[in-house]
TIBA-202905 format. One record per residue: residue in one letter; x, y negated, z negated of N, C-alpha, C in turn. Coordinates in steps of 0.1 Angstrom, whole numbers, plus 5000, padded with zeros to 4 digits. Layout:
BEGIN
AXYZXYZXYZ/...
//
This chain:
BEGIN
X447078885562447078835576448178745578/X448878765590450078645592449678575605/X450178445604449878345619451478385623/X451178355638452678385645452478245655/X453778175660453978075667453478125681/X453177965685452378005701452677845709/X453177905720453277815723452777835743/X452277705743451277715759451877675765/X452177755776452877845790451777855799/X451177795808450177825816451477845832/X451177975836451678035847451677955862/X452777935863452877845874451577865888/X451177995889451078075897449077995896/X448378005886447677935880447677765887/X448777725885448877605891448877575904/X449277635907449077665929447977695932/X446977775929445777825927445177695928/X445177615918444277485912444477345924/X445677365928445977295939445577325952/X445277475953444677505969443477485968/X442977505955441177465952440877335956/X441377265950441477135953441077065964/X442677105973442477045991441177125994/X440677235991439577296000438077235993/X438177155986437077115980435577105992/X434677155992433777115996432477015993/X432876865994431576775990430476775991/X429876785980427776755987427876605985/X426776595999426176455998425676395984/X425776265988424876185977424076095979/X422976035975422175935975422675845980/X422175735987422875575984423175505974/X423775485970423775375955423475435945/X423575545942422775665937423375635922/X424875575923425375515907425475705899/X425275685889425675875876423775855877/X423175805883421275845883421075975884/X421876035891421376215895422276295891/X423376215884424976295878425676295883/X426976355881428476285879428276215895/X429076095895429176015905430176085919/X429776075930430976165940432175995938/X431375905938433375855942433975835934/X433675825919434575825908435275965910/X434376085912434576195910435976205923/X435876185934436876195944437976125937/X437976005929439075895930440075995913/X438676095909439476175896440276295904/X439976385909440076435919441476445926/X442076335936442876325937443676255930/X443476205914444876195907445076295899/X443976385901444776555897445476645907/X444976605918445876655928446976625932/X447576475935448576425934449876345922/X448976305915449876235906449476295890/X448876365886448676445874449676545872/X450276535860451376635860451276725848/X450876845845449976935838451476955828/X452576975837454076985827454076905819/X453676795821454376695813453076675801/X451876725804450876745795450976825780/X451576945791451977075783452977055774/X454176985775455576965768454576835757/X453876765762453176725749452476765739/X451476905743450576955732451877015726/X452877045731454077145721454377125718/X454476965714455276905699454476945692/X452876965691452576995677452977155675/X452777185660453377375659451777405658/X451777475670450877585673450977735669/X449877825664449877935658449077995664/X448678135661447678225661447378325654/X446278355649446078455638445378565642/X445278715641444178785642443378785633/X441978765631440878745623439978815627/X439478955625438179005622438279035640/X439379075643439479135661439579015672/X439678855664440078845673440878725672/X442078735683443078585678442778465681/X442978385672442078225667443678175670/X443978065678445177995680444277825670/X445377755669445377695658446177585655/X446377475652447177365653447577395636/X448777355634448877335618449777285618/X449377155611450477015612450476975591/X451977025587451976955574451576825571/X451276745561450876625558452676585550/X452876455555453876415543453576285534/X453576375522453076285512452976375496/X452376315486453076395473452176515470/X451076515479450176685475449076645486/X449776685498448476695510447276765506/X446276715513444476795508444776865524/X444476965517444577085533442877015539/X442777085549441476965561441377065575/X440277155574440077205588439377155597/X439677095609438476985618438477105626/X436777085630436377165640435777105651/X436177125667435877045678434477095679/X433977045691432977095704433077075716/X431777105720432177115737431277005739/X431976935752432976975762434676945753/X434776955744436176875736436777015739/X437976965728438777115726439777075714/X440477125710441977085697442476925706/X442576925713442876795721442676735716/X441176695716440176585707441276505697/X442176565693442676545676443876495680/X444076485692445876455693446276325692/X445076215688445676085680445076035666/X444576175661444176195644445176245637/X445376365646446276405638447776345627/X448276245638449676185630449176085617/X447575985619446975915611446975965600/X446276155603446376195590447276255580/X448176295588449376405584450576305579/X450576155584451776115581451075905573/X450375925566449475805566450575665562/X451175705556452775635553453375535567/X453475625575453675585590453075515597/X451575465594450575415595450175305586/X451075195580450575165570449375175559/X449475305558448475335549449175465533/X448075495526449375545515448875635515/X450575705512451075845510450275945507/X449575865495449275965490447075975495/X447375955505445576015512446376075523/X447976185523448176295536447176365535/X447076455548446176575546447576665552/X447176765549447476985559446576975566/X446576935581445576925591445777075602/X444577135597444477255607443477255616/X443777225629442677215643442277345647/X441777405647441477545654440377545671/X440777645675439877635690438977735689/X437477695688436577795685437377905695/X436278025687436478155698436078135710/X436378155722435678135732436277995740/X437477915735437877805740439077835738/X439777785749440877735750441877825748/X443077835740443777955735443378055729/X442178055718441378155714440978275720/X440878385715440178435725438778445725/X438878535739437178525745436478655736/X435178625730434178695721433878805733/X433578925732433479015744432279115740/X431579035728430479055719429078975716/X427879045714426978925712427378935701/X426978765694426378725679427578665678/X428178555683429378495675429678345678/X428278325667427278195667428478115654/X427878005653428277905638428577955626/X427178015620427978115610428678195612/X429178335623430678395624431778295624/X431478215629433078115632433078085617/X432378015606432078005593432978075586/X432778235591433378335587434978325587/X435178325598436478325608437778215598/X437078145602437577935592437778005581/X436878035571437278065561438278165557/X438478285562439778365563440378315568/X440478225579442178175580442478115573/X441778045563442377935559443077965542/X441978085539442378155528443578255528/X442878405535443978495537444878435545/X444878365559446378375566447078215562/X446678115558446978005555447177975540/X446778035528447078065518445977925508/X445177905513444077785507443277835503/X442877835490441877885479440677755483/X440677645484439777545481440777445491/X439277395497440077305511439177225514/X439077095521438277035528437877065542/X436877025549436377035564435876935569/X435576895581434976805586435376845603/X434076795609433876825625432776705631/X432676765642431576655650431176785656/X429476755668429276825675428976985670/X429177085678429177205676430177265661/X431377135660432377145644431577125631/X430377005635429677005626428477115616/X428477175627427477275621428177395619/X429377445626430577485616430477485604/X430777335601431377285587430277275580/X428777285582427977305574427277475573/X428077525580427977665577428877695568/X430177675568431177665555430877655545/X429977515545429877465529428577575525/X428177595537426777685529426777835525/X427777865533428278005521429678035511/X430277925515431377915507431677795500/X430477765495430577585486431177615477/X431877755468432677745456434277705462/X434477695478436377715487435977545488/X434877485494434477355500434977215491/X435977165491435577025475434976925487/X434576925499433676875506434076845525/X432576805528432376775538432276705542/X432776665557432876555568431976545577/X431176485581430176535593430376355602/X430776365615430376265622429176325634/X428476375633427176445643426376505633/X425076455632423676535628422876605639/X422476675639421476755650420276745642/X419276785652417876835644418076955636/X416876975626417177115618416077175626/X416277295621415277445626414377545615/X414777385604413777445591412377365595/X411477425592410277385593409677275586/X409177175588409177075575407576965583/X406876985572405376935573405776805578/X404976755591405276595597404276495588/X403376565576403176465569404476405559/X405376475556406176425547407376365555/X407276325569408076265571407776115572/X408876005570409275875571409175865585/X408375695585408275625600409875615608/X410675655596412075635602412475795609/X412075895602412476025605411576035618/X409775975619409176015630410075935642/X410375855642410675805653411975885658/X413175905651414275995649414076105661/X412976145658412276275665411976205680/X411476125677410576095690411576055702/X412675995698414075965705414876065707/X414476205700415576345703414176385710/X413176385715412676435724413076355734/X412576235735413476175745414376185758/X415676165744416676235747416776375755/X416076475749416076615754415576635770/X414576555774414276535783414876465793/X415676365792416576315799418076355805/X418276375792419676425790420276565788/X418876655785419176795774419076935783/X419276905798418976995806420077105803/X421377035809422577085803422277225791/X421877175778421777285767421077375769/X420077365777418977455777419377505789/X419877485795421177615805422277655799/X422777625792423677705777422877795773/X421977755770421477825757420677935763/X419977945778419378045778420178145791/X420778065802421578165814422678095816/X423578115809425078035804425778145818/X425678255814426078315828425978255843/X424978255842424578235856425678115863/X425277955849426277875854427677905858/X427977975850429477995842430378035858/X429778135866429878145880430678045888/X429977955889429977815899431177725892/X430977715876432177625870433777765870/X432977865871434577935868435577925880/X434477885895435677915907435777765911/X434877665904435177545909435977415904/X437477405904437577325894436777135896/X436577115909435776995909433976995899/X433677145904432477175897432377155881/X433677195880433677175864433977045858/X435076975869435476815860434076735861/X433176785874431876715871431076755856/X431376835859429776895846430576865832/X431976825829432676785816432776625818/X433376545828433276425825431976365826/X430676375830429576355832429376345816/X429476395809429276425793430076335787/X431676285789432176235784431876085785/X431476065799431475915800429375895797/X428375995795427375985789427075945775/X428276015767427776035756429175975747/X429975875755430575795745430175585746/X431175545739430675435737431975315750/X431575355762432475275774431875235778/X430275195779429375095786429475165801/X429375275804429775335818430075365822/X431475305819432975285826433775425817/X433975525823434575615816436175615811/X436775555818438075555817438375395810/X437075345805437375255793437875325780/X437275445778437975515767438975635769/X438675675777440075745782440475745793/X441575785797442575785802442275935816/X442775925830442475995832443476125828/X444776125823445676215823444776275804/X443776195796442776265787441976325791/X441076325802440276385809440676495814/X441376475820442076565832442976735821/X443176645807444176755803443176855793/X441876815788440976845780440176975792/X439976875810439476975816440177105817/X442077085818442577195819442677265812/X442277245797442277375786441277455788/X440177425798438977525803439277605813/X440277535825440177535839441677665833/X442877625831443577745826443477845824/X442477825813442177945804441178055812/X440678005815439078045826437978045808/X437577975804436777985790435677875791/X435177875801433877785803433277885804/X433377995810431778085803431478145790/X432778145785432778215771432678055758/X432877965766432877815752431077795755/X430277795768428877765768428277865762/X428177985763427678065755427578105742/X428177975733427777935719426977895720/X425977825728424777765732423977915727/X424177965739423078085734423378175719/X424278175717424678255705423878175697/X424278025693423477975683421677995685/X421277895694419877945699419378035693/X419978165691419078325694419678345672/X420578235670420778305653419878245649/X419278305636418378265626418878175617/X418478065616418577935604419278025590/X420477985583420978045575419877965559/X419077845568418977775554417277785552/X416977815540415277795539415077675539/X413477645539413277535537413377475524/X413277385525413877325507415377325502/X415777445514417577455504418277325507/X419477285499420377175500421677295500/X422677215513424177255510424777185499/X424777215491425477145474426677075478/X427877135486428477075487428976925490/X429676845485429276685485429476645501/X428676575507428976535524429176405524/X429976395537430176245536429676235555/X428676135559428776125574429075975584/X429675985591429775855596428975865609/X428475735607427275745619427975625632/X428675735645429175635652427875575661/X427775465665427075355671426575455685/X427175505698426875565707426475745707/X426875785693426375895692425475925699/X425176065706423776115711422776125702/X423276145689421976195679421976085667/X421075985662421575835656419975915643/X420175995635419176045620419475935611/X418475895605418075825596419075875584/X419375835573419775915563418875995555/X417675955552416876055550416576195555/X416776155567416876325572417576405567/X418776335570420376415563420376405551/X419176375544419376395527417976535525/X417676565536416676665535417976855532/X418776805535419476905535420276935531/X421576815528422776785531422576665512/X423576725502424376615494424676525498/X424176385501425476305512425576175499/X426976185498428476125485428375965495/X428375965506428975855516428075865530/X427775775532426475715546427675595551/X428575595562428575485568428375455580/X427875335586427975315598428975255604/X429075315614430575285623430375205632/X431375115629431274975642430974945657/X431875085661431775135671432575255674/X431775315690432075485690430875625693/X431575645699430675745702430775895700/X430276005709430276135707431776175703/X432876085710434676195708434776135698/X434876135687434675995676436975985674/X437276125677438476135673439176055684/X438976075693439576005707439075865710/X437975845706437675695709437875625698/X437975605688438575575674438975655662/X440575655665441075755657441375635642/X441675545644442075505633440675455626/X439775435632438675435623438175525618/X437975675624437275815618438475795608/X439675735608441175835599440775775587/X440675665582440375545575438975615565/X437875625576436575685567436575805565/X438175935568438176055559439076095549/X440075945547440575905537439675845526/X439075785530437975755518437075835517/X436475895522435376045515436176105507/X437376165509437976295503438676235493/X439176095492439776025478439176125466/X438476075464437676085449437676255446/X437876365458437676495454439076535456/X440276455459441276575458441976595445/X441376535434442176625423441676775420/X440076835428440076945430440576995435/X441377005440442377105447443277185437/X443377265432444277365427444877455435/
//
């Protein structure tokens, strides 16, 4: 298999389009004082709104993601576009991160240099990585799945051929957050002899069955706060997961519809006290929305919801991924598991807690995730042959 250079060209024509959407926007009412209580706010949302309409400049976005060298591969029918940034330093540890949604390869655009150039960063040479970002199927440059069943383990699949056949990596590291994470523990679970280990900043619940007498007052509670949560917050998934279609409609012709239903997420489920543009920026926002809004792949990136949903648990109960894990538990994460839990399943080499940070762990602190995946993978890169 060979990767071929790619580089992102979104059609002017695309962009006039996005601009006539815009001025025709039709507003719904809102509550009084109604604050993000019922979801995304209308006057933040207007004040985002028109700095995409007037002063956001998609070119000058674009001439940014193309400094990095972008690729694309055909894999198993279908092409996987792909970031692949050398490390410099005396024997980079190759490193596949895998995003989620609402994220995209974006996510990575202030990890990347941390890890590829660590020299440059006051830090040493010799913890580079070979940093390969890939855009699940169904996001972004990738293409769209035009198939059922192309859940966590297919992508598993996917990762691992590129990284062997078209990238030429016998044994590699990974690490993800989110929808990356269970990726990366799909990886390690059928290919733990390619894996010298794993990165996890996101735990989810499992879907192995496990007697609630043998759980810890720390694991019951764990639970009791992802119900919670599911209830408050978990509406969203469970319209993924069961008529992703139906939404997919309304976000595909609306670009306001959609920066609602993506920043609503961004400023819920990170660590800015509220304030969304504490942690980013809106020309971040705005350029993460366009790798959806471009592409038209918000019906095809939700529908890993259902894909996953409807797959069968790869793991029995009792099994362990062997592979060594390392997870960092950021502070505003949506999902805050005990380590016990994550020792029900998961080797875990490294437990740390992170100062602060939330769900983008890469975007809201890159030099801290950079720092804690330099120290997990220390001790295993003399495996690398």
């Amino acid at each position: 298999m060979q990767k071929y250079p790619f580089r992102i060209a979104i059609p002017q024509a695309v962009l006039d389009d996005l601009k006539m959407r815009l001025e025709h926007t039709r507003w719904p009412d809102e509550i009084e004082n109604a604050g993000w209580d019922y979801g995304a706010n209308r006057k933040y949302l207007r004040s985002l709104v028109n700095y995409w309409q007037y002063e956001f400049d998609w070119r000058v976005q674009e001439a940014q993601l193309n400094q990095w060298a972008h690729f694309r591969a055909d894999i198993s029918g279908l092409s996987i576009h792909f970031i692949y940034e050398r490390g410099h330093g005396p024997k980079p540890l190759p490193l596949i991160i895998t995003h989620g949604w609402p994220g995209s390869f974006f996510e990575m655009y202030k990890l990347l240099p941390l890890l590829t150039n660590p020299a440059a960063h006051g830090s040493d040479p010799a913890d580079a990585f070979d940093v390969i970002v890939p855009s699940l199927p169904g996001f972004g440059f990738s293409d769209r799945p035009g198939t059922r069943g192309i859940s966590n383990i297919q992508v598993a699949e996917l990762w691992a051929s590129l990284m062997k056949d078209v990238l030429g990596y016998v044994r590699f590291a990974a690490a993800g957050g989110d929808i990356g994470a269970g990726v990366t523990q799909r990886l390690a679970l059928k290919y733990p002899e390619r894996l010298i280990g794993m990165h996890l900043n996101y735990l989810g619940t499992s879907t192995i069955p496990i007697d609630p007498t043998e759980l810890s007052d720390a694991e019951k509670q764990y639970l009791r706060e992802i119900e919670q949560w599911s209830m408050n917050e978990g509406a969203y998934s469970k319209l993924h997961a069961t008529k992703p279609q139906t939404l997919a409609y309304a976000l595909n012709d609306s670009p306001v519809g959609l920066a609602a239903w993506i920043v609503e997420k961004f400023r819920a489920w990170s660590d800015c006290e509220g304030e969304v543009e504490r942690r980013f920026s809106k020309d971040e926002l705005l350029t993460n929305i366009m790798l959806y809004w471009a592409t038209e792949t918000i019906s095809s990136s939700i529908r890993i919801y259902y894909e996953n949903t409807h797959a069968l648990s790869p793991l029995k109960p009792g099994q362990h991924i062997e592979v060594p894990a390392g997870i960092a538990c950021f502070p505003k994460e949506i999902s805050q598991p005990p380590r016990e839990w994550a020792e029900r399943t998961l080797r875990v080499h490294r437990w740390t807690q992170m100062p602060s940070g939330g769900h983008f762990a890469a975007l809201e602190e890159p030099a801290l995730l950079a720092e804690e995946l330099r120290a997990f993978f220390r001790p295993f890169r003399g495996n690398v042959v």
